[in-house]
N, C-alpha and C positions, 0 to 999 in steps of 0.2 A: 398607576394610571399614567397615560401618556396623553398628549397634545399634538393635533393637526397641525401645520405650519402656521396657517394662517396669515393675512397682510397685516403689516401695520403700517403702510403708506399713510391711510388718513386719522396716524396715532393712536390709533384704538385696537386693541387685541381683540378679533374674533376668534382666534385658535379654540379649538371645540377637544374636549379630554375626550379622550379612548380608555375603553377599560383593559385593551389588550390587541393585538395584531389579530385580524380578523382572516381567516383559513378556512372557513365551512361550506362549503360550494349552498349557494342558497337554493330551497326546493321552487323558487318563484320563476315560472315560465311566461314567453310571451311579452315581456317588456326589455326596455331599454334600460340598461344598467347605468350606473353614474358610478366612475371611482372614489375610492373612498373618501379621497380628501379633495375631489373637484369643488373648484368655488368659482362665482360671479360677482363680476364684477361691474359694482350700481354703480354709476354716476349720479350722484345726489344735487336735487338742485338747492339753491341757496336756502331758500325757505325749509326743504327737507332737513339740510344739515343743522340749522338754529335750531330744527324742531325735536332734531336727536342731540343734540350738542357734539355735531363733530363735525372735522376742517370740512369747507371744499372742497370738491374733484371726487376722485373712483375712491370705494371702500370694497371690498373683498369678504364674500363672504360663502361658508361651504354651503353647499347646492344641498337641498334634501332632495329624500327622492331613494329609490331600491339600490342596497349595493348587489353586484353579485357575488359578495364572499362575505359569512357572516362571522360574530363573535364567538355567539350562541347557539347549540343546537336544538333547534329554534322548536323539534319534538320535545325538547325536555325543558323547555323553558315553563316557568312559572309565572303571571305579569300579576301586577294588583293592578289596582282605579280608586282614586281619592278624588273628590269634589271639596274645595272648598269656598268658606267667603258668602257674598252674597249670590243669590238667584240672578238670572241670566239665559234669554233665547240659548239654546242652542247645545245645552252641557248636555244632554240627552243622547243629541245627534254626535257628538266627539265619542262618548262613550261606545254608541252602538257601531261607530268607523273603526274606535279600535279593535272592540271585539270580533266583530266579523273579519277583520283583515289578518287577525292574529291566528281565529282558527281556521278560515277558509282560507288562507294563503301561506301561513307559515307552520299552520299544523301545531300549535302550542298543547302543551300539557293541560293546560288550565288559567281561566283570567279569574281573579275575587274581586269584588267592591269591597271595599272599606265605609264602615256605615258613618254618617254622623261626621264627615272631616276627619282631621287628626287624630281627634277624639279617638275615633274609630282604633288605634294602635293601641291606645293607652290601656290595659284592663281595667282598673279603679274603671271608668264610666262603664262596660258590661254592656260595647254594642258588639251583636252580630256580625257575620260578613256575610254578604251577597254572591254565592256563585253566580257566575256571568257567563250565558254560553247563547251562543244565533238566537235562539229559541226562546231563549230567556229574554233579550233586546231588540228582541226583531220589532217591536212595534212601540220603543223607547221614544221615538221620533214623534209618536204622535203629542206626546205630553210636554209641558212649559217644563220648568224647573228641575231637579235631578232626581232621579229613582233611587240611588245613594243616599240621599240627606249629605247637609254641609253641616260645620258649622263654622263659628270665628275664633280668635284668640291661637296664642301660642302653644307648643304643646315642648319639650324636652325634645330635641335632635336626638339624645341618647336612646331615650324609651322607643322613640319611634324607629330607630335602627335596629335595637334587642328586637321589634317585634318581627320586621321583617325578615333574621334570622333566623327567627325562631319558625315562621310560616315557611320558610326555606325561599320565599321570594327572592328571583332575578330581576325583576325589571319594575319599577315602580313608577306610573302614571301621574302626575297631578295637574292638576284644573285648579286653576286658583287666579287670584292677582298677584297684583305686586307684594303684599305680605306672604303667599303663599310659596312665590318664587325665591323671597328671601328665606323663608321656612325651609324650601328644595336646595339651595344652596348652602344651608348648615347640614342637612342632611347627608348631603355629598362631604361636606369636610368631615363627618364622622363616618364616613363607610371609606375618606379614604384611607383617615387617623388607623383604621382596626384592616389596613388592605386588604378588603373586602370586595368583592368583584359584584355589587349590584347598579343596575343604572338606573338613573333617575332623569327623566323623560317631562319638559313642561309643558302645556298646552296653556296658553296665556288667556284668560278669561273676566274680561273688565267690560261693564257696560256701559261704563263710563270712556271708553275709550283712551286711557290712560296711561300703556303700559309703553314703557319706553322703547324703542325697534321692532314694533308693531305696528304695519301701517294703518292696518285697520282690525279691533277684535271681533272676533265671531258672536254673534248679537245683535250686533251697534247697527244695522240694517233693520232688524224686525223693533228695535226701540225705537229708530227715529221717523219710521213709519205708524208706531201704535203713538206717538206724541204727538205727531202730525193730527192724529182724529181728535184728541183733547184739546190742541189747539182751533180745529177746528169748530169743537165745542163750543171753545170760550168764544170764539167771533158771534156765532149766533147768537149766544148771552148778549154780547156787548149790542150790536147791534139792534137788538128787541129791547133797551130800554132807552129812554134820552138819556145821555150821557153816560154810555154803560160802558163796565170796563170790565175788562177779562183778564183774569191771571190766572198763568197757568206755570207750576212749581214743577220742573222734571227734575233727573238725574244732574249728579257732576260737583263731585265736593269740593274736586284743585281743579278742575276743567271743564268748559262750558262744550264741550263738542257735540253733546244731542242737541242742547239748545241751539246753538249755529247753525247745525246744519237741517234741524225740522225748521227753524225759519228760512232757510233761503228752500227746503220744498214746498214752504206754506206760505205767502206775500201778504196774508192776513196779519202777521204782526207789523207792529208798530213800535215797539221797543224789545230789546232782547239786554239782560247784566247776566253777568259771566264771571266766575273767580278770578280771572286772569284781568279783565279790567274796571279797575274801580273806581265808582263813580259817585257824584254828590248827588242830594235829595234837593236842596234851596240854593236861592241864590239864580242866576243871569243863565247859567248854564250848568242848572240843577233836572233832576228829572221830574219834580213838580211843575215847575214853570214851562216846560214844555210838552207836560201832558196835558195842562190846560188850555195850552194853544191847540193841540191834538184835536181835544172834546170843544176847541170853540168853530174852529175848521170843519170837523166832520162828525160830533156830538157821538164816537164812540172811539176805544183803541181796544189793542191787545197785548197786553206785557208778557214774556218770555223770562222767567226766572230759574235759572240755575241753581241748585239747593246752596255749593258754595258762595254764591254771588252778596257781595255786603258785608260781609262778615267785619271790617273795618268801623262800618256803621253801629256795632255791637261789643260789650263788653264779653269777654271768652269766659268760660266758665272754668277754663284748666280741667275740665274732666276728661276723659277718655273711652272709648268704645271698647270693645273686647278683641276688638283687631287692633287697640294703641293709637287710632284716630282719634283728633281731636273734636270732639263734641259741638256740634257747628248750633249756633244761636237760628230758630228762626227767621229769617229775613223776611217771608209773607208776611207773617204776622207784622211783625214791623213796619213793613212797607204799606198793608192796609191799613190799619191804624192812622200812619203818616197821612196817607193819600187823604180818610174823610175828616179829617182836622184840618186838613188844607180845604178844601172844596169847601166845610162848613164855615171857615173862617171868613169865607170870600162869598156867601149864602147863596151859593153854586150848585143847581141838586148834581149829585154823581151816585151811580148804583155801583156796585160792585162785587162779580161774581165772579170766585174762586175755584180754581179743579186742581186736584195733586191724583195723578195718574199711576205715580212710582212703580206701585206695588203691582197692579195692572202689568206695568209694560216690563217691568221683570221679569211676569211668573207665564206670559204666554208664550206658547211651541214658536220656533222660530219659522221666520216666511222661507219662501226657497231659495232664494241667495244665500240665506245664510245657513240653509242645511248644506248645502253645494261647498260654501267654505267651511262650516264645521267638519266634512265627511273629509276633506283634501288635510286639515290637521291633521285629525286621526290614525287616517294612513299614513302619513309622513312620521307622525310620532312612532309609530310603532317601526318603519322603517329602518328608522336613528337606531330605535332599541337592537335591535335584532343584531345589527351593525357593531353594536359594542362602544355606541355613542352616549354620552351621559352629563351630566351637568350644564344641561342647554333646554332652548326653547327653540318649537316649532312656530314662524314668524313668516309672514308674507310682507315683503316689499317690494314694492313696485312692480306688483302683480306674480314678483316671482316668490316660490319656496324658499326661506332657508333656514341651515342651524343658526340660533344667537345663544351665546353664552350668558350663564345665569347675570354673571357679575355685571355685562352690557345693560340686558334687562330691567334688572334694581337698584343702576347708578342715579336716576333721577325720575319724577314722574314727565312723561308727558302734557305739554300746554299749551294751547292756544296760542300762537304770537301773533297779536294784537299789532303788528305793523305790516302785516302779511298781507299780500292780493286775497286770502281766503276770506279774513278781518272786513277787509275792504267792502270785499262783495256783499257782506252780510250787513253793514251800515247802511248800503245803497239799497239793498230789497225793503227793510225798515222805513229809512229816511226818517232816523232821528240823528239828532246833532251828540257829539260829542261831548258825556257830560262824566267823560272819565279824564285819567291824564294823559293820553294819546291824540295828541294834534293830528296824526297820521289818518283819523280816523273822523274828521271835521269832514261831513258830507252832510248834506240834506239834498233829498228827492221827496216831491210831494207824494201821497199814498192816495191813493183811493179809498 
């Protein structure tokens, strides 16, 4: 395998691996070709760069997009399709871009699904594979969740390289998060260990919004609009009782970004807590004492909770999920609990009515923004492959396409920074006080 040039002006290696000098005149007519190793060059602004962890000024990164000279002969290619991880708008819509771009424009051999995640390689579990052809995905779009099946946890680099040999697989797809990228990136250290000429192709998929040189994941549009109508919800709850209170629990185990940003689409909340910042319950500038002020001003609110958010406020359990997450303590629970201990303490009536939408805002089709960007991955993915592109992700920044290298991707998660104009905005729609450790973030606006 070989390596694009790549900048590293702003200290960071995007150079993107080649499985091989690319020679094949491509059958794709009617577009504008991009050399192989063209890149763009983003000027990131301050906040962008704290938010990737990298210096000031221009970063450099290869342009996706059709080459016209391929690796592959792109008749004889082989692709698979893995999903994994959690449910997610839009896995549907990536799948059915790839398939359709792989046969109706580069004339492939054959696409398979892989059933069940990684799983799916392993024999011991005895799943199936899914031929995948137009016909077969042409109406994948209409449905939430993946026609694949996921699943979570690790699976051996090894076995899952042996299988792809053994299928004769060129080009391997995956849809995943951040574990699934770290998964794609051991995969690639064993296909290069056995120099082995397959590519590995990621399409970044977090609904959480998470993944790190991603500006934004394909999803996070249809989530923070189905949160918005739960939030919605909870206002009328709050509203219809004296002193009623609505909480509403969305996504976001290290990051609060649905919750942020369905609050500044919805001016109905009143408080919003977020993993990124943590905040007291008692005390002067607790969020009891100023929820009471809340419900004595205008006898209703609406709290915004992030699954991560609190976790401080709980002892950890040290267990773990089958992805190697850490097993997050309830925070509602806690938080209600808390809330009518306080109000009964102070012989305050307060109602309190709860909604957790999660599983809801997961498992429906994505709205059309975010088919529009699901379908622009997919074809870009398939693009890279053809190309003889491999141990990377397909990534929008700043509205533009590009390759990002696996190791960029799963150097850190993406987080909210809480000192940020975004932060800002989002305390001012609320207008609740600061009752985390960010002075930054000391605003009060009265609410209606």
């Amino acid at each position: 395998m070989t390596k694009s040039t790549g900048s590293r002006k702003s200290g960071l290696n995007t150079s993107i691996q080649t499985l091989g000098v690319a020679k094949i005149p491509t059958p794709l007519r009617y577009c504008r070709f991009i050399d192989q190793e063209e890149e763009l060059e983003l000027n990131l602004t301050e906040e962008e760069a704290d938010l990737l962890g990298a210096s000031n000024g221009p970063i450099r990164f290869e342009k996706a997009g059709p080459r016209g000279k391929l690796y592959f002969d792109s008749s004889k290619v082989k692709c698979a399709i893995v999903t994994c991880g959690g449910l997610c708008p839009g896995i549907n819509d990536v799948i059915r871009a790839i398939v359709m771009d792989a046969f109706h424009h580069y004339h492939v051999a054959s696409v398979i699904g892989i059933r069940y995640g990684l799983q799916g390689f392993i024999p011991k579990y005895g799943h199936d594979i899914m031929e995948l052809t137009p016909d077969k995905v042409s109406n994948f779009h209409v449905f939430g969740g993946t026609e694949l099946g996921s699943s979570r946890g690790p699976q051996p680099a090894d076995e899952i390289v042996d299988a792809l040999e053994r299928m004769n697989i060129n080009v391997l797809f995956m849809i995943g998060g951040d574990g699934t990228m770290k998964a794609a990136a051991n995969i690639v250290k064993e296909i290069k260990a056995r120099n082995s000429r397959i590519s590995i192709i990621g399409i970044p998929k977090t609904i959480d919004n998470d993944i790190n040189f991603v500006g934004k994941s394909f999803g996070f549009d249809t989530a923070v609009e189905k949160a918005t109508e739960a939030i919605a919800c909870a206002h009328v709850e709050a509203v219809g009782a004296f002193n009623g209170i609505g909480i509403v629990k969305l996504m976001g185990r290290e990051s609060g970004f649905i919750a942020a940003q369905a609050t500044l689409a919805l001016k109905e909340v009143n408080f919003v807590l977020v993993p990124e910042n943590p905040f007291t319950l008692d005390g002067t500038d607790g969020l009891m004492e100023q929820l009471e002020q809340r419900l004595r001003k205008r006898r209703h609110a609406v709290i915004v909770v992030a699954e991560g958010a609190g976790q401080h406020l709980c002892e950890a359990s040290g267990k773990t999920d089958a992805s190697g997450n850490p097993v997050l303590c309830d925070i509602c629970t806690i938080l209600i609990g808390r809330i009518k201990e306080y109000f009964k303490a102070r012989n305050m009536e307060a109602t309190v009515k709860f909604i957790d939408p999660s599983y809801i805002i997961r498992s429906v089709p994505a709205n059309a923004n975010d088919r529009v960007y699901s379908g622009f991955l997919g074809q870009n993915a398939v693009h890279a492959a053809m190309a003889g592109k491999t141990g990377m992700v397909v990534s929008r920044l700043q509205s533009r396409y590009v390759h990002v290298p696996l190791e960029l991707v799963t150097s850190k998660r993406k987080m909210l920074n809480v000192e940020s104009d975004y932060w800002r905005a989002v305390i001012e729609s609320t207008g609740q006080e600061d009752f985390g450790a960010h002075s930054a973030a000391s605003l009060h606006c009265e609410k209606p």
